[in-house]
N, C-alpha and C positions, 0 to 999 in steps of 0.2 A: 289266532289266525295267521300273525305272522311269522309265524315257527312252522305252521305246517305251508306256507308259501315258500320260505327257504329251503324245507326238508324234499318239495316235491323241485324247485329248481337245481338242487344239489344232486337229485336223481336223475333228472333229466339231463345236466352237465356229464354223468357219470354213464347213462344208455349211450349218448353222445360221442363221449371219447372210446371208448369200447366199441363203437360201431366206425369209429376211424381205425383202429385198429385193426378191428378185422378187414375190413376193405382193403386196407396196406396189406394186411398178411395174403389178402385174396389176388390182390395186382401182382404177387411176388410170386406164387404159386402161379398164375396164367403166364406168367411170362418163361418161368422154368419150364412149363409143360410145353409152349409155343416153341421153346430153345429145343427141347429133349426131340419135340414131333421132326423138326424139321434134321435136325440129326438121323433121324431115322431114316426119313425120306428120303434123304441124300444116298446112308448108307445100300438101300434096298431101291436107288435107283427110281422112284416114284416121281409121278409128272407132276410139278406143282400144282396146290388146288383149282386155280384159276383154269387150268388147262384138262384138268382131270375130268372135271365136271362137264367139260367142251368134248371131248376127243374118250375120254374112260379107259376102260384096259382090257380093252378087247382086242383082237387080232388086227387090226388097222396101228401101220406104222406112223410116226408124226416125227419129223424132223425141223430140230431146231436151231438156229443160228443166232447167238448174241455178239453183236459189235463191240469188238473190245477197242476200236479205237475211233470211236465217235466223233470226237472232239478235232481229231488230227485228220478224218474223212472231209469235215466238213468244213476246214482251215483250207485246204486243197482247192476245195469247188470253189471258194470265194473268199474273197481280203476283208467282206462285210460280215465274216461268221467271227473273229475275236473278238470285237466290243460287246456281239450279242452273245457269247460264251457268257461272258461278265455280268451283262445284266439280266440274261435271261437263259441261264443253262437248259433251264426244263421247255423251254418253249423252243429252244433249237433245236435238242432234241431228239422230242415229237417230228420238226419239221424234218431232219434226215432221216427217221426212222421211215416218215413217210414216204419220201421219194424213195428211198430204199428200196420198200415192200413193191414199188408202182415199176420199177425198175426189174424188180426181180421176174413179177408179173411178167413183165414184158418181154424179157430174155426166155423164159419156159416156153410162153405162148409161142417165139419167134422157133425155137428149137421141136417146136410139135407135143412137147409134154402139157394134157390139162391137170392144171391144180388148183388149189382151192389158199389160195397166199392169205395169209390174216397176221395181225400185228397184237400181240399179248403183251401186255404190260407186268411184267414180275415183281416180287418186292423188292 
């Protein structure tokens, strides 16, 4: 009895490590294909997914703006944005992003253009 106890634990050791292995080999593969897709997407110019699924690829144009100086915008507005860079990059942010978008709103509306302003978070 306790030779076929050890022989079925020694199995079960061995489905075990064999299925960590393939796992790792499957994380590796996901991550190569996730690397490969977005290479592509780049190169063929594709809306990111978040945004594709919103807007599609249809004959409607979508124009978009990423702030590349975030940090240095919101150093500007106020002497209380560098201690919260530090302890809270993502939560500043969000909060410039938002007056951003509420600003942007606001200049369109004032110039007579209606649009539809939304805030997408990329990876």
């Amino acid at each position: 009895m306790d030779v076929v106890a050890l022989v079925l634990a020694l199995a079960g050791l061995v489905v075990a490590g064999t299925a960590v292995v393939v796992l790792l080999r499957l994380r590796q593969d996901v991550a190569g294909l996730a690397e490969h897709a977005d290479e592509v997407a780049e190169e063929v110019g594709a809306l990111p997914p978040e945004l594709s699924r919103t807007f599609g690829t249809g004959a409607r144009h979508l124009v978009t703006v990423e702030i590349l100086n975030l940090f240095e915008l919101a150093h500007r507005e106020s002497a209380l944005t560098r201690p919260l860079t530090m302890l809270t990059p993502r939560l500043l942010r969000d909060m410039v992003h938002r007056i951003l978008v509420s600003r942007v709103r606001q200049s369109l509306s004032e110039a007579g253009i209606e649009a539809d302003v939304r805030l997408h978070r990329a990876r």
